[in-house]
C-alpha positions as CSV (number, residue, x, y, z in Angstrom):
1,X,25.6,-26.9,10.5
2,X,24.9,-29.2,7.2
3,X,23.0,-28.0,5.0
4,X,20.3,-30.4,3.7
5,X,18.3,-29.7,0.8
6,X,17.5,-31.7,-2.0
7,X,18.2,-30.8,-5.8
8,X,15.4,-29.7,-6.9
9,X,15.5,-27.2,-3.8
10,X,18.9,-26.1,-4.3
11,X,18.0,-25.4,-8.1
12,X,14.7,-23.1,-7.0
13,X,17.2,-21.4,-4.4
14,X,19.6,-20.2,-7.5
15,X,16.8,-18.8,-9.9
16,X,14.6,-17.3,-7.4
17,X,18.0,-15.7,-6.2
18,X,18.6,-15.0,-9.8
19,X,15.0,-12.8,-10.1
20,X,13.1,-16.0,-11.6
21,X,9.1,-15.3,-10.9
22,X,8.0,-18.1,-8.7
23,X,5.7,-19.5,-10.9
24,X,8.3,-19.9,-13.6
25,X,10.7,-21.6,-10.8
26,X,7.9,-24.0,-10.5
27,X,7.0,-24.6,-13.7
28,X,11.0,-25.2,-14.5
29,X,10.9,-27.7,-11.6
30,X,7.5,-29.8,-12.9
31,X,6.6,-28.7,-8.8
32,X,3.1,-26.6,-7.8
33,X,4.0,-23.5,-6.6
34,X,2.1,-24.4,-3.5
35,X,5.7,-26.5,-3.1
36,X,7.8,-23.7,-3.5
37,X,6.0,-21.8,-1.0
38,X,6.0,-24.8,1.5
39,X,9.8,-25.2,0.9
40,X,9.9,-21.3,1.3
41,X,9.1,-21.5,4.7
42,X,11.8,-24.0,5.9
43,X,14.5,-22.7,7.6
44,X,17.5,-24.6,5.5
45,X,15.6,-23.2,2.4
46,X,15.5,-19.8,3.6
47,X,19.0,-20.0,4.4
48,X,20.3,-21.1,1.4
49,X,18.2,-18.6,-0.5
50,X,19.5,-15.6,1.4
51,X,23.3,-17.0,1.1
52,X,22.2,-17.2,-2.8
53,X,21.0,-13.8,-3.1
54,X,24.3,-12.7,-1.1
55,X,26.2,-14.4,-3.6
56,X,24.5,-12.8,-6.7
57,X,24.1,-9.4,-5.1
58,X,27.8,-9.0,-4.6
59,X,28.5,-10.4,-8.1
60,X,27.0,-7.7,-9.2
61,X,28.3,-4.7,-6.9
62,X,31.6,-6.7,-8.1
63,X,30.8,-6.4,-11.9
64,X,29.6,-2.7,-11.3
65,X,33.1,-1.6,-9.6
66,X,35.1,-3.6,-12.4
67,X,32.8,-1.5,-15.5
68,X,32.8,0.9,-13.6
69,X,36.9,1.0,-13.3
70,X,36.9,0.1,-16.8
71,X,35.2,2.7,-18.5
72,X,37.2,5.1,-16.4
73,X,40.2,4.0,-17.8
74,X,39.1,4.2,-21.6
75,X,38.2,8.0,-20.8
76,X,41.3,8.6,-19.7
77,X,43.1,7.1,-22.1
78,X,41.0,9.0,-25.0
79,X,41.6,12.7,-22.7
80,X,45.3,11.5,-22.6
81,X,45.2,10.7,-26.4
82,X,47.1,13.7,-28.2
83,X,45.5,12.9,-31.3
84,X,42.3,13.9,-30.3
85,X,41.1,17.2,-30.5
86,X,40.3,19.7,-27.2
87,X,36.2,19.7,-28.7
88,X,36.0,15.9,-28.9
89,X,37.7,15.8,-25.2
90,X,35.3,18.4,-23.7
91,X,32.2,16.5,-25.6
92,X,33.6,13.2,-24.4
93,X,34.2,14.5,-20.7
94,X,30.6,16.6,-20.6
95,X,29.2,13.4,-21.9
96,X,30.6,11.5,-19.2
97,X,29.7,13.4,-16.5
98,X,26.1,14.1,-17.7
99,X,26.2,10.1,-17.3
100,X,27.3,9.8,-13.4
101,X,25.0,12.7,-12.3
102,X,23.4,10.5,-9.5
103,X,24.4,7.3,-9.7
104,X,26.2,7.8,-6.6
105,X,23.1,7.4,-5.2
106,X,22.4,4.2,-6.8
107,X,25.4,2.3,-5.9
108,X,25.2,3.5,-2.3
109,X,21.5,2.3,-2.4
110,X,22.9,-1.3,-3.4
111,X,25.4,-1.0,-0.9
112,X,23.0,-0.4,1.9
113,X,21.0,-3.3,0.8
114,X,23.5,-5.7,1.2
115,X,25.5,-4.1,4.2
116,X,21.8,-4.3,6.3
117,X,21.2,-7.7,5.4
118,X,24.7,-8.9,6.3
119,X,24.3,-6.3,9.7
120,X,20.9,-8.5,10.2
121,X,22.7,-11.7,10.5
122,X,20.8,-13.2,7.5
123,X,24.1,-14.5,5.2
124,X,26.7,-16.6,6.1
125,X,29.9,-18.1,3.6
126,X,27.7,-21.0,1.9
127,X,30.7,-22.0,0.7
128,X,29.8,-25.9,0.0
129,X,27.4,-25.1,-2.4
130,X,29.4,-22.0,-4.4
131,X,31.2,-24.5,-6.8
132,X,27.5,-26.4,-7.6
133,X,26.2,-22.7,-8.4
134,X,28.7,-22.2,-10.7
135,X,28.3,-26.2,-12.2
136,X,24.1,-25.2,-11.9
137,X,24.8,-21.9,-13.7
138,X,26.7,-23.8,-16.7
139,X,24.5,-26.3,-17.1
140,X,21.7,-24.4,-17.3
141,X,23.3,-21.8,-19.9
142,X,24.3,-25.3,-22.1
143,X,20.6,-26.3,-21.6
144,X,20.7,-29.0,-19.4
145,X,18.2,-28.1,-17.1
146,X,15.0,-27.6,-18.9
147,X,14.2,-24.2,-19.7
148,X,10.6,-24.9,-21.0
């Protein structure tokens, strides 16, 4: 299926994906948000938003699991470290798990998001518009798309 929206759209589809307010997506856009609601209810839109938010939500379950790896390593490394001494380990590891008490719950939580939207047959691979995301996300970073 092609996939047609027009730039403007495409842009919306990224920072409402993002967590941009709507009214802030229209204001971005020089559109009434009466647009963005109209362009909200077409099916190519909705799509394309829903692969979006795929996209970001798994960027960030990704960036979780890679911090999350991370710092697991540096505490290791400082409990393997012979120079440090047994209180400053037991502080460091007390510390630590004072820190993942319940998160568990958390990540799980963000799992089962994304897990029942996929089971719901809501995202598909958008994969001809990953590279523009990536081209939309630098541009907008250097500033050229108006952040006013």
């Amino acid at each position: 299926m092609s996939i047609k929206i027009n730039e403007k759209q495409l842009i919306a589809v990224h920072l409402l994906a993002s967590g941009v307010k709507s009214s802030v997506v229209a204001k971005q856009l020089s559109i009434r948000e009466e647009t963005l609601s109209r362009w909200r209810q077409i099916d190519v839109f909705k799509e394309a938003l829903d692969d979006a938010i795929e996209f970001v939500l798994r960027e960030i379950d990704e960036t979780h699991k890679n911090l999350l790896i991370r710092s697991q390593n540096v505490i290791t490394e400082a409990l393997d470290n012979g120079e440090l001494d047994l209180y400053k380990k037991a502080n460091l590891a007390i510390r630590y798990l004072s820190l993942i008490k319940g998160k568990d719950d958390i990540t799980k939580k963000s799992s089962h998001n994304l897990f029942k939207h996929t089971e719901l047959g809501r995202f598909r691979i958008w994969k001809n518009h990953i590279n523009y995301y990536y081209d939309f996300k630098y541009s907008f970073n250097i500033g050229l798309v108006n952040k006013n």
